[in-house]
BAFI-3210 file (N, C-alpha, C; in Angstrom, 3 decimals, decimal comma, padded with zeros to 6 digits):
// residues 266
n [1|2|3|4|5|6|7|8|9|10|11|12|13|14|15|16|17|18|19|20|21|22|23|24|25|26|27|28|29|30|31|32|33|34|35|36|37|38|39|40|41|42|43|44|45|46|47|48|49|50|51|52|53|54|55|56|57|58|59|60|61|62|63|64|65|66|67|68|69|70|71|72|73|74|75|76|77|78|79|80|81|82|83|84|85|86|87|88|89|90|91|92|93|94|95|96|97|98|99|100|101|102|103|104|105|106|107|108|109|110|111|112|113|114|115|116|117|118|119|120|121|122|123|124|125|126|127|128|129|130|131|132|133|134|135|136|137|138|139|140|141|142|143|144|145|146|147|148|149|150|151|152|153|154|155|156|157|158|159|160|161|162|163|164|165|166|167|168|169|170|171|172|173|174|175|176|177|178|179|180|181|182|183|184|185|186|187|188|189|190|191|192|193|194|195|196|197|198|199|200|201|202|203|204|205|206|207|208|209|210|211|212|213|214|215|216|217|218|219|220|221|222|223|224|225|226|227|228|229|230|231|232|233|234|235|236|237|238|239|240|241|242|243|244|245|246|247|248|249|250|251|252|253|254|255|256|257|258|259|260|261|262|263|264|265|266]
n.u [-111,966|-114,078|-113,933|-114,796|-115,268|-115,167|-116,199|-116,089|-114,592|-112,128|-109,725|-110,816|-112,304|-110,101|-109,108|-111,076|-111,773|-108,992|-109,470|-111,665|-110,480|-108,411|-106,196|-105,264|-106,695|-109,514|-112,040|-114,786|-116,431|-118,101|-119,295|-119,377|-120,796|-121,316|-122,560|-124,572|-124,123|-121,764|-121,810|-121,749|-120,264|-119,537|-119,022|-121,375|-120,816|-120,677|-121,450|-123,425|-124,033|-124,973|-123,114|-124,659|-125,710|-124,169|-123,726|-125,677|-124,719|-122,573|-119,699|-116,968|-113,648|-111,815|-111,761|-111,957|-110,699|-111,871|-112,043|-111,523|-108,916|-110,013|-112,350|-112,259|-112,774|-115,038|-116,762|-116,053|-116,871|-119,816|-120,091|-120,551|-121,553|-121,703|-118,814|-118,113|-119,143|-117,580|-114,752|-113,330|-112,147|-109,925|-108,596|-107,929|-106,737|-106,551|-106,163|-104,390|-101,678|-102,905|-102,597|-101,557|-101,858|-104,309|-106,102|-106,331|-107,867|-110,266|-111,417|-110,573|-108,645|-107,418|-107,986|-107,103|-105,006|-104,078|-102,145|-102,309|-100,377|-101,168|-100,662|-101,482|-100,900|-102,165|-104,567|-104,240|-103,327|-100,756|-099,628|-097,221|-097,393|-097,390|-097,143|-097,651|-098,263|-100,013|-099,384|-100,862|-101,493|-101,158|-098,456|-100,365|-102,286|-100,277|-099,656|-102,758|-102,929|-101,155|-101,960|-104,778|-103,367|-101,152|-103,120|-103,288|-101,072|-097,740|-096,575|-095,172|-093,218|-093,146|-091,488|-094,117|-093,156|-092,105|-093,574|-094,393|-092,113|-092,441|-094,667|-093,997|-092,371|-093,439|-096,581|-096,537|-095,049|-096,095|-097,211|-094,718|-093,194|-095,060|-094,952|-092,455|-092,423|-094,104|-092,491|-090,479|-091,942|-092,815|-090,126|-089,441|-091,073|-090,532|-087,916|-088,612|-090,092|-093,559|-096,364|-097,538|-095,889|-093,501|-094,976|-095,346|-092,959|-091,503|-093,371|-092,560|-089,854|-089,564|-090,806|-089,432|-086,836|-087,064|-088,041|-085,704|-084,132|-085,641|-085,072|-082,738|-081,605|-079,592|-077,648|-079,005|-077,360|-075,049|-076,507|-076,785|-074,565|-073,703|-075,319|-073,989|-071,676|-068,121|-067,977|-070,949|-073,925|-075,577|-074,051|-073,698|-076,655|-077,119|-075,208|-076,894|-079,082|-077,959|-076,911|-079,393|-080,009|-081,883|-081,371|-081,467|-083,340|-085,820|-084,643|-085,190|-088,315|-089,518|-088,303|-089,573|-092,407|-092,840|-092,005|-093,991|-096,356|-096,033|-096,656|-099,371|-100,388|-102,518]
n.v [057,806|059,890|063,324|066,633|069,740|073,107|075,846|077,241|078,580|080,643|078,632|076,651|075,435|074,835|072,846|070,739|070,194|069,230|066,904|065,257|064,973|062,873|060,366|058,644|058,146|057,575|059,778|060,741|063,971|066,604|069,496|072,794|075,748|078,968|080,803|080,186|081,119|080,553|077,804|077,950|076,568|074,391|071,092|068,173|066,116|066,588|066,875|068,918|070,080|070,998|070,840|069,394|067,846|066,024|063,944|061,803|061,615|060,340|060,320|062,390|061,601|063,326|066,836|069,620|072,925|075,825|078,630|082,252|083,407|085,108|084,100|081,204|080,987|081,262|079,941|077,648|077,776|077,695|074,665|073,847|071,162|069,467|068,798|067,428|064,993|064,718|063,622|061,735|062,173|063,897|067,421|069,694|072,690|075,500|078,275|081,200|081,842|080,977|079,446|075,776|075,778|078,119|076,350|073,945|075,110|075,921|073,157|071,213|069,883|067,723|066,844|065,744|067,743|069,538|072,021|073,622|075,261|076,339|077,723|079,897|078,938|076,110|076,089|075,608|073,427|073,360|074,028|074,672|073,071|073,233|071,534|071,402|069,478|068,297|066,889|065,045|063,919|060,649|058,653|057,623|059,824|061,931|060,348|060,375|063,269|064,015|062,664|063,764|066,397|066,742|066,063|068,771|069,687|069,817|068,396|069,214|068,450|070,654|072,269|073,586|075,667|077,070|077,729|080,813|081,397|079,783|081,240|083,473|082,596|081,086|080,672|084,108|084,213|083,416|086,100|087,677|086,338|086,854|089,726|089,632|088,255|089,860|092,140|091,278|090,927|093,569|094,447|093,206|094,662|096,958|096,769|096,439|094,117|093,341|093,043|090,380|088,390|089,072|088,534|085,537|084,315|085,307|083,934|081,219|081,025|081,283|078,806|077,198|077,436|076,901|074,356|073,220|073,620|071,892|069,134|068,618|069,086|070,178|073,118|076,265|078,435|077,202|076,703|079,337|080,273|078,567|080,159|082,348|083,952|085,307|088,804|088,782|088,697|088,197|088,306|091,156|091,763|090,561|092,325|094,570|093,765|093,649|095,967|097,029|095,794|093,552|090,583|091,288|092,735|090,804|088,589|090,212|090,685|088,750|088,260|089,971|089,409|087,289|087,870|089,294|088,213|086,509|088,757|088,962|086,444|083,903]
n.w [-088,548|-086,158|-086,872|-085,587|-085,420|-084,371|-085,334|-089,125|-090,408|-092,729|-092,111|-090,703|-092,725|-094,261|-093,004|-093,157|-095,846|-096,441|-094,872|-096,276|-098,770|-098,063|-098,813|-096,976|-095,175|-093,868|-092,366|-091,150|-090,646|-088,631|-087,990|-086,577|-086,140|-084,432|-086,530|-088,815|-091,325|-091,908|-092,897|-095,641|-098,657|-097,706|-098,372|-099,204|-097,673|-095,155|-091,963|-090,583|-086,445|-083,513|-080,557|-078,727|-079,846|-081,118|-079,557|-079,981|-082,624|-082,527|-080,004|-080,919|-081,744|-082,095|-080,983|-082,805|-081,914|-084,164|-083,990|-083,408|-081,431|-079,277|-078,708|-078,184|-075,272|-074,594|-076,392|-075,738|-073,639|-073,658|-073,846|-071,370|-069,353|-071,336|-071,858|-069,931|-071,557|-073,237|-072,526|-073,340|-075,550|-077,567|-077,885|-080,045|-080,300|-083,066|-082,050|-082,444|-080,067|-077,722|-074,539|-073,763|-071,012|-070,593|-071,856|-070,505|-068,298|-069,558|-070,688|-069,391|-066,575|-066,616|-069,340|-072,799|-074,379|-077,576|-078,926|-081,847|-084,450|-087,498|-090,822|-093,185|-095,658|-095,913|-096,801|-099,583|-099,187|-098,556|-096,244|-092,925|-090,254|-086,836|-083,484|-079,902|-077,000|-074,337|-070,919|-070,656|-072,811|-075,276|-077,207|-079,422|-079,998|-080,879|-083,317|-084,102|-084,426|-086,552|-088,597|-088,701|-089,206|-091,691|-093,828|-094,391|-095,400|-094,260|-090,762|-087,401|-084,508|-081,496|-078,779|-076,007|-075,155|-077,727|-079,319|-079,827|-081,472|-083,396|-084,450|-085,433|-087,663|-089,279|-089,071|-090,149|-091,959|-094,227|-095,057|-095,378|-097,348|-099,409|-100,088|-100,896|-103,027|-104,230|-104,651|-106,087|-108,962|-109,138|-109,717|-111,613|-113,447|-113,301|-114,779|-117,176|-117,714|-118,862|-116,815|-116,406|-117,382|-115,414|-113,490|-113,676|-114,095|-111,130|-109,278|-110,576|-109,502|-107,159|-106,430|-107,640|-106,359|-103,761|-103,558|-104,993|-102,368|-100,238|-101,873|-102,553|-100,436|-099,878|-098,150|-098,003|-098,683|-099,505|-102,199|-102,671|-103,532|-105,857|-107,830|-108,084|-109,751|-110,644|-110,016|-111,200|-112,480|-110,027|-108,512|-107,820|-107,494|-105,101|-103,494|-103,497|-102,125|-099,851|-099,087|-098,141|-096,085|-096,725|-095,419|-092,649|-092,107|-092,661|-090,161|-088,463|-088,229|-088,136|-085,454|-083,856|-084,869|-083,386|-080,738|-080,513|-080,661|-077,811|-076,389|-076,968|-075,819|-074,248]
ca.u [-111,899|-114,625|-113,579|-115,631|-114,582|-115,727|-115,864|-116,258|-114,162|-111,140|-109,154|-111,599|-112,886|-109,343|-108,803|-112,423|-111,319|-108,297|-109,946|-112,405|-109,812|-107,394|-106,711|-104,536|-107,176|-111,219|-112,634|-116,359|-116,450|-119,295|-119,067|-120,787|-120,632|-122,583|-123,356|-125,182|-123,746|-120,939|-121,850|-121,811|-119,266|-119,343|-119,255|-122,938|-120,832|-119,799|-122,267|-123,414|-124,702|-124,360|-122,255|-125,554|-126,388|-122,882|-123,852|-126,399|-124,007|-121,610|-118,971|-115,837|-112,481|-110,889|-112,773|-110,714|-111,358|-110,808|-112,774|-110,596|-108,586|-111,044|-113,526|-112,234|-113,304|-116,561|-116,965|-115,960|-117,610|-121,002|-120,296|-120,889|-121,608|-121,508|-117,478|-117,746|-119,301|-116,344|-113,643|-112,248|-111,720|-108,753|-109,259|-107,253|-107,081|-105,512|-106,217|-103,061|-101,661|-103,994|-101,505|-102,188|-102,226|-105,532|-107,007|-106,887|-108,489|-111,480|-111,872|-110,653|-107,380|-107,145|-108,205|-105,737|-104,865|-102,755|-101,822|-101,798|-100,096|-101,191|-100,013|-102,417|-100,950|-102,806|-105,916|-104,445|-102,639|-099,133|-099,263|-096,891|-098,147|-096,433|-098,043|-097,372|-098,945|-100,043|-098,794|-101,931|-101,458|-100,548|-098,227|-101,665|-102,344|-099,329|-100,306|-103,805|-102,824|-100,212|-102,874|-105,149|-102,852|-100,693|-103,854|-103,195|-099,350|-096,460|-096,372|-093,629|-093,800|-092,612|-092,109|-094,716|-092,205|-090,809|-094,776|-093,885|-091,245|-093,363|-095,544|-093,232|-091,585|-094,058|-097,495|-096,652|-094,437|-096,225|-097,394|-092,921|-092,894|-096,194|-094,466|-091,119|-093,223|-094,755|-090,991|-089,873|-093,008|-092,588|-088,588|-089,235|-091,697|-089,175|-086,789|-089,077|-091,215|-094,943|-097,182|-098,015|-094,276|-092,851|-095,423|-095,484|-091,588|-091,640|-093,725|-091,730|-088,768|-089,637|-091,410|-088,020|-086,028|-087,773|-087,939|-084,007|-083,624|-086,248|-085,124|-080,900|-080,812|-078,253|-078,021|-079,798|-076,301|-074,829|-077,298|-076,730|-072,689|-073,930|-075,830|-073,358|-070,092|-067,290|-068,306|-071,449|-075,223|-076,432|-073,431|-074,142|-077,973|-076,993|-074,952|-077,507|-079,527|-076,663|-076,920|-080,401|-080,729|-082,619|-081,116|-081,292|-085,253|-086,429|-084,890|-086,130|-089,343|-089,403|-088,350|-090,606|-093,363|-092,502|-092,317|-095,701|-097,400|-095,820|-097,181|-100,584|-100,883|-102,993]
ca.v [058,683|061,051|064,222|067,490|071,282|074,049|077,320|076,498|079,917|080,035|077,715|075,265|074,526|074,576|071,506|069,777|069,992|068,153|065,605|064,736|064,029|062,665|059,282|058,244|057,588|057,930|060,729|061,420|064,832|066,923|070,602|073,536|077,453|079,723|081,664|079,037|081,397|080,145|076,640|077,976|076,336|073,082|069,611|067,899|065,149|067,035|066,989|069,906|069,729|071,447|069,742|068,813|066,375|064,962|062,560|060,925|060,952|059,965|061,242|062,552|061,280|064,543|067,886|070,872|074,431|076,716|079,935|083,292|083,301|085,890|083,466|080,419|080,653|081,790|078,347|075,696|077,436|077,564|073,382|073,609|070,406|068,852|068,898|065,835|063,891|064,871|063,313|060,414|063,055|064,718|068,557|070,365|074,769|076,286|079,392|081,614|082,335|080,275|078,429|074,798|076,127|078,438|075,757|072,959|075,573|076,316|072,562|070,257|070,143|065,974|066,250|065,618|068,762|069,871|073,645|073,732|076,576|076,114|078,947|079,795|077,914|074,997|076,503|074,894|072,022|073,090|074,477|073,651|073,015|072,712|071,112|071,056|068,687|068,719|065,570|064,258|063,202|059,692|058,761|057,623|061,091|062,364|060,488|061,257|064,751|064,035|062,113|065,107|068,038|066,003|066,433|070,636|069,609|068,955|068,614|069,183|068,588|071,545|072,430|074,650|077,847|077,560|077,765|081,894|081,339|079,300|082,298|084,842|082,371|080,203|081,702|085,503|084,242|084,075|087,307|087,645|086,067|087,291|090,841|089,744|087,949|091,418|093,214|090,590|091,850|095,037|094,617|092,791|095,564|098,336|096,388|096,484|093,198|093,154|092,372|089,031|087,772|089,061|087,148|084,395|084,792|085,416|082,413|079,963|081,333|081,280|077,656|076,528|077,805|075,835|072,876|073,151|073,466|070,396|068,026|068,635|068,550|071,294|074,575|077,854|079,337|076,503|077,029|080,886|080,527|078,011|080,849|083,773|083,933|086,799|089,943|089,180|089,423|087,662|089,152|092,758|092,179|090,620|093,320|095,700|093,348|093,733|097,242|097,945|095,121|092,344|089,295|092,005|092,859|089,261|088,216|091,348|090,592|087,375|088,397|090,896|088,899|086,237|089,216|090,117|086,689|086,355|089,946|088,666|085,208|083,929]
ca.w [-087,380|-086,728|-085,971|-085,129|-085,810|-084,144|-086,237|-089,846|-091,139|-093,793|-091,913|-090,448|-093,867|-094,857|-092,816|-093,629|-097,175|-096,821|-094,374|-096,566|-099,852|-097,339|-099,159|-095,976|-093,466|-093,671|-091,653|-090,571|-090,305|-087,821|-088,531|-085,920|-086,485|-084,266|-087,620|-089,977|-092,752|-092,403|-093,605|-097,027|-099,451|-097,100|-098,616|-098,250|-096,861|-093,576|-091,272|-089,264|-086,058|-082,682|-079,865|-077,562|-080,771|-081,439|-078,736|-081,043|-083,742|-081,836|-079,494|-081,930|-081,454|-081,897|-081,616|-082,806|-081,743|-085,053|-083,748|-083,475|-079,920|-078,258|-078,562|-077,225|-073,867|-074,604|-077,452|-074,686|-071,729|-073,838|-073,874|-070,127|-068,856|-072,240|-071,618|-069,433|-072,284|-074,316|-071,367|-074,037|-076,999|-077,786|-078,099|-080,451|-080,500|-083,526|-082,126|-081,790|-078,639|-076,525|-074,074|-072,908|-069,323|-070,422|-072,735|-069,656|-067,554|-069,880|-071,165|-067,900|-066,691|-067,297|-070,690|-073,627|-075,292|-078,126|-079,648|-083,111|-085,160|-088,697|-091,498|-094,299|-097,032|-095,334|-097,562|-100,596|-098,859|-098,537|-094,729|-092,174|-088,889|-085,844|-082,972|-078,533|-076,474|-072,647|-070,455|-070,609|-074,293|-075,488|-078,471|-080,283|-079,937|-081,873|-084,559|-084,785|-084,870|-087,787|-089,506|-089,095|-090,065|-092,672|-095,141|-094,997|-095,788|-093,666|-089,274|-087,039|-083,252|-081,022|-077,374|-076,132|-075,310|-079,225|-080,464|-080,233|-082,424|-084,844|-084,981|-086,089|-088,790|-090,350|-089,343|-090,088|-092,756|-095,670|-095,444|-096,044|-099,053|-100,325|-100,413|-101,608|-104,478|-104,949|-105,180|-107,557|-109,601|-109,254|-109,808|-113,313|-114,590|-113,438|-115,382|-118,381|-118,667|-118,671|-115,304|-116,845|-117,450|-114,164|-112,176|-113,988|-113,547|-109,917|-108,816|-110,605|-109,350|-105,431|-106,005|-107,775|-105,394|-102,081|-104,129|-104,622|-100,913|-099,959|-102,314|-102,831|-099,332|-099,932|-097,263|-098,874|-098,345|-101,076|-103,548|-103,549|-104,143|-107,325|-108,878|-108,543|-110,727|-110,162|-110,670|-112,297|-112,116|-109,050|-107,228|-108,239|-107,117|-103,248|-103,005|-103,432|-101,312|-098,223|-098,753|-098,081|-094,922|-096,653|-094,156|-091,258|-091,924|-092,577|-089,213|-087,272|-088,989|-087,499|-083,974|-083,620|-084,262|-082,216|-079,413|-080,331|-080,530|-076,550|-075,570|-076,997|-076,011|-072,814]
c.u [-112,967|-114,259|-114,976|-115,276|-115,930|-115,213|-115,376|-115,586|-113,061|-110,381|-109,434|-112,169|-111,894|-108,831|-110,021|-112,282|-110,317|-108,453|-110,371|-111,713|-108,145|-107,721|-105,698|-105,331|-108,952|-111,525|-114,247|-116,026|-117,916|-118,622|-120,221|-119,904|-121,756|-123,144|-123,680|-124,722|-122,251|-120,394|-121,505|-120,493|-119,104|-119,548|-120,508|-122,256|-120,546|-121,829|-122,632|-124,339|-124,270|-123,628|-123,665|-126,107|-125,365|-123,112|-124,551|-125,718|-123,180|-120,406|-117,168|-114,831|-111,707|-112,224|-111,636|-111,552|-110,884|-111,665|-111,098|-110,264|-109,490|-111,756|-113,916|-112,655|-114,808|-117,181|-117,131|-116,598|-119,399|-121,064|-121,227|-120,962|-121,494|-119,948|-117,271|-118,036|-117,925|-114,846|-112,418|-112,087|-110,653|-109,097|-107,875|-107,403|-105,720|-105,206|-104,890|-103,087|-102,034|-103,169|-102,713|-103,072|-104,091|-106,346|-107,620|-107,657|-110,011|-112,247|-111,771|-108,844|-106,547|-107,446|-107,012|-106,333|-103,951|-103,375|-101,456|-101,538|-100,304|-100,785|-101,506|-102,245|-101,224|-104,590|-105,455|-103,252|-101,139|-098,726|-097,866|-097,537|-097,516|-097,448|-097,339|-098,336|-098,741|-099,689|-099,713|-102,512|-101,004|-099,667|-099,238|-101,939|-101,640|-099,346|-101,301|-103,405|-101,793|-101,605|-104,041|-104,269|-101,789|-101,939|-103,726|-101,600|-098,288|-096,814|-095,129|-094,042|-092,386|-092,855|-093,133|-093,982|-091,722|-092,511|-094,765|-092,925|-092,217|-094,278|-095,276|-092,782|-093,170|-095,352|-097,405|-095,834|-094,425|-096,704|-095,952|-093,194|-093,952|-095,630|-093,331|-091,676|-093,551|-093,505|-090,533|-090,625|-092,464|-090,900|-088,570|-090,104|-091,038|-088,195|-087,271|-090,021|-092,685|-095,176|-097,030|-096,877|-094,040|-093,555|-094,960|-093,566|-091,694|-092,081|-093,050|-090,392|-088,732|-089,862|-090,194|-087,401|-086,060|-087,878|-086,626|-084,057|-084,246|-085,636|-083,836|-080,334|-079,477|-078,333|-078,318|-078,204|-075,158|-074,674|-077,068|-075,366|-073,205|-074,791|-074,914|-071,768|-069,847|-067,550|-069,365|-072,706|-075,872|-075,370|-073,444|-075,769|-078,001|-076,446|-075,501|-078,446|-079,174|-077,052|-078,364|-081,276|-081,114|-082,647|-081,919|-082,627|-085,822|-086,187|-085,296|-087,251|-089,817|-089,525|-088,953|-092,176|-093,617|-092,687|-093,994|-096,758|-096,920|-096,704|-098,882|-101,549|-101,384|-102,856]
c.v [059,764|062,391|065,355|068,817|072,243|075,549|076,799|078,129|079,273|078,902|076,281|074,560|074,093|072,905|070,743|068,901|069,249|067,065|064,924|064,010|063,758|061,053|058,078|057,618|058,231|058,539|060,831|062,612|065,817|068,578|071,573|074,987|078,099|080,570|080,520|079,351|081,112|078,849|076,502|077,653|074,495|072,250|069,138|066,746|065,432|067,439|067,801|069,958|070,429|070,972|069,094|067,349|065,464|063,635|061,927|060,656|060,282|060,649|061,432|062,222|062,661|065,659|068,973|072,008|075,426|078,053|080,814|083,436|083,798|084,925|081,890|080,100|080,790|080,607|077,708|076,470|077,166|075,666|072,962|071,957|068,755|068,016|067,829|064,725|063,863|064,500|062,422|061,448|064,080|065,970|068,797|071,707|074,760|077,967|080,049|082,278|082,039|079,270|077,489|075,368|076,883|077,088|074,653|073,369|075,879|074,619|071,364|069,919|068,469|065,768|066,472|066,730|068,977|071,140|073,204|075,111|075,965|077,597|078,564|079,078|076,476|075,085|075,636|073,698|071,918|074,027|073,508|073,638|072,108|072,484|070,724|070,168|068,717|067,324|064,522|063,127|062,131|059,514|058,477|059,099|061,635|061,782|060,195|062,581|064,867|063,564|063,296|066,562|068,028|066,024|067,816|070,714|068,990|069,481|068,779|069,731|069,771|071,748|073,840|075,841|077,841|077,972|079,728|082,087|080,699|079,932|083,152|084,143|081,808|080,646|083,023|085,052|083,833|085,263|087,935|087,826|086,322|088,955|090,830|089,207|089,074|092,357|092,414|090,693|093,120|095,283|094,082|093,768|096,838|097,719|095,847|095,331|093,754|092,607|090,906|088,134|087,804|087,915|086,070|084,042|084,573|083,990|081,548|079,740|080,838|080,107|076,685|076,002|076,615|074,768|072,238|072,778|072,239|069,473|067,797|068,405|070,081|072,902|075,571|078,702|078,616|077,068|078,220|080,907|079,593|078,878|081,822|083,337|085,338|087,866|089,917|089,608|089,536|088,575|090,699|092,249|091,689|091,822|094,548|095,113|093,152|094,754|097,677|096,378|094,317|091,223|089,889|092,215|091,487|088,498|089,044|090,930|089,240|087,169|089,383|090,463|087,825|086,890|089,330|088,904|086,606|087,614|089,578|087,215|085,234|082,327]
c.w [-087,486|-085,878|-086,362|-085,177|-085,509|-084,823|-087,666|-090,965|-091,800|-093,165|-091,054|-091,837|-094,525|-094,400|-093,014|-094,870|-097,400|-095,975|-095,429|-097,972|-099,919|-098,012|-098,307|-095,213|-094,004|-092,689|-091,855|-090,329|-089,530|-087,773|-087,284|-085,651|-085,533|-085,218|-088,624|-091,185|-093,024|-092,595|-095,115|-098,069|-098,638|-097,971|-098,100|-097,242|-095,411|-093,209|-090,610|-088,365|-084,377|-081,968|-078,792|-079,042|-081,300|-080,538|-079,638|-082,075|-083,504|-081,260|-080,932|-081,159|-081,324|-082,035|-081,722|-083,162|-082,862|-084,730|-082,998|-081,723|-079,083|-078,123|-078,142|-076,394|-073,878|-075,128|-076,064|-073,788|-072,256|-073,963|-072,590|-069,896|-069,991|-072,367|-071,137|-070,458|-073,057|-073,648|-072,928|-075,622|-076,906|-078,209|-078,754|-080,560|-081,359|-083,436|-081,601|-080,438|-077,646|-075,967|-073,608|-071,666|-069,521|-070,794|-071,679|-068,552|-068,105|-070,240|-069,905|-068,165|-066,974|-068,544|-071,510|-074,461|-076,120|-078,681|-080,875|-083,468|-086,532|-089,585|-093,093|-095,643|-097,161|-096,570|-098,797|-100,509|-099,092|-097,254|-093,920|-090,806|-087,517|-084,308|-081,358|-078,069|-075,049|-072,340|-070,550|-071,820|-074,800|-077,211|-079,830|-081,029|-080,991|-083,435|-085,037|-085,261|-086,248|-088,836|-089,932|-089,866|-091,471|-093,772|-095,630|-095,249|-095,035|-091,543|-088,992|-085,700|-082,390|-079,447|-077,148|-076,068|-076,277|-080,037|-080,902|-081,731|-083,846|-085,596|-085,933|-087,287|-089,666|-089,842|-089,760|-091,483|-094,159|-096,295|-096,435|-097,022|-099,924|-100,795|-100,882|-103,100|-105,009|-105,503|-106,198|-108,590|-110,144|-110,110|-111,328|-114,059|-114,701|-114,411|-117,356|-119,230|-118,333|-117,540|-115,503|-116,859|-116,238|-113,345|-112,194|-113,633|-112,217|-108,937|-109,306|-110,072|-107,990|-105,655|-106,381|-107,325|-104,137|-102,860|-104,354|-103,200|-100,548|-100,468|-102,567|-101,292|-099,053|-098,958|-098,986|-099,565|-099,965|-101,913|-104,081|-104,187|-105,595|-108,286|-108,827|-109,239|-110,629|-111,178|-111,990|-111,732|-110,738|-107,898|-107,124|-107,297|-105,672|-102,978|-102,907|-102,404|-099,350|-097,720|-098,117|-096,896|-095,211|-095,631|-093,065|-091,464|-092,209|-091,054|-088,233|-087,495|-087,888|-085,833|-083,192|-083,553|-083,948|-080,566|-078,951|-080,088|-078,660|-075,658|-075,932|-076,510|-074,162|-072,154]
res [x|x|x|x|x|x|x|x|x|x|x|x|x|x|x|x|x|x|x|x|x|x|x|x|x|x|x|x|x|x|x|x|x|x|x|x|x|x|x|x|x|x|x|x|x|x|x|x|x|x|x|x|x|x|x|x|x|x|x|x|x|x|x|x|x|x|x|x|x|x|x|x|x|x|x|x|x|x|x|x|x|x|x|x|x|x|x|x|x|x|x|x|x|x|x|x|x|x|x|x|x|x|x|x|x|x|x|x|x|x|x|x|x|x|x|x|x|x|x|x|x|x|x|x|x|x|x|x|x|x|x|x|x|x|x|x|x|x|x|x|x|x|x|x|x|x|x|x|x|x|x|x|x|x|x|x|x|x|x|x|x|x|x|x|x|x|x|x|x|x|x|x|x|x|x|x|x|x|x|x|x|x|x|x|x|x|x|x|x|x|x|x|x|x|x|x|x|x|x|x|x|x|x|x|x|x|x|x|x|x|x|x|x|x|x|x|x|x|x|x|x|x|x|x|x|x|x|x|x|x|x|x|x|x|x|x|x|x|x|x|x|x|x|x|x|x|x|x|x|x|x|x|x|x|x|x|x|x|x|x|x|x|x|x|x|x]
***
């Protein structure tokens, strides 16, 4: 399949990178940045090349838009007339917030589009990525786009009015657990280990944990009653965790910026 990526920043190279040692499916990849500097770190095997010369290479099966939302409209309208060559290619935008409805207005309102939400832990191939599709899209479609975003980790198809929601949990939400990683840090050197322990601590603990839940099959809710025993440690440290909101700020957290991804999206 060859696909084509516009904007070649952290998370366009993040998916290049797992195209290219995707050992599912062979990809051609065609690579184009309006800043040339940000070719640097590319694979020689990715090709870069503007979109007026993709015709000679050939037209891409998929082209996906990874440039920062503002700049969307500005990308596909500089295609101009190029856009018609690109009729039989599936366009993908992971840019947040960018509804179908704009995307079929800047790219053609018959072309097949899909919204991707990808989350940054797609950089070292354990993203999830949830993915809408306009009517115009065939089940082919659905799994090209698995076949594409299945190399940065796991898919999962969504209606477009829940892609808000997908914002606030699983894009915004490893920032979460990047700061609860940091309190469980912080919480083992107050408690007297070394930097070096706690971390090392900390990460195995969280990666444990989600590996319990994936693979037991078992609710979260379970798992926590199998670590606490009466009146001891684990139930002493929720209850200080009750007290001071944890549940109640993780899902505000959540629905807030789910709010905010809706008040920003076009």
């Amino acid at each position: 399949m060859r696909v084509a990526i516009l904007g070649t920043g952290n998370m366009g190279k993040a998916i290049i990178s797992g195209l290219l040692n995707s050992h599912q499916k062979t990809f051609t990849v065609i690579a184009y940045d309006k800043s040339t500097s940000a070719y640097s770190g590319l694979p020689s095997s990715v090709q870069t090349a503007s979109p007026s010369e993709w015709i000679e290479i050939g037209i891409p099966e998929v082209i996906i838009i990874a440039v920062k939302p503002d700049d969307v409209q500005k990308v596909v309208g500089s295609l101009g007339l190029l856009k018609k060559q690109f009729s039989e290619s599936l366009w993908i935008s992971i840019a947040a917030g960018i509804s179908l409805s704009f995307l079929e207005n800047c790219i053609g309102i018959k072309s097949r589009i899909c919204r991707v939400m990808p989350n940054t832990p797609a950089l070292v191939g354990d993203g999830i990525s949830a993915y809408a599709l306009n009517e115009n899209c065939t089940e082919d479609d659905m799994v090209n786009i698995e076949s594409v975003f299945n190399v940065c980790g796991k898919t999962v198809a969504v209606s477009e009015k829940m892609m808000n929601a997908v914002t606030g949990l699983s894009g915004s939400g490893p920032a979460y657990v990047f700061q609860f990683i940091e309190a469980l840090i912080e919480g083992g050197v107050t408690a007297g280990l070394s930097y070096d322990i706690a971390k090392e601590c900390a990460l195995q603990t969280v990666i444990g944990a989600a590996n319990m839940v994936a693979k037991t099959g078992e609710s979260p809710s379970v798992l926590k009653s199998k670590v606490m025993s009466p009146a001891g440690t684990t139930a002493k440290g929720l209850l200080a965790l009750e007290k001071y909101g944890f549940k109640y700020s993780i899902i505000k957290a959540i629905k807030d910026a789910s709010e905010r991804a809706e008040e920003l999206g076009m």
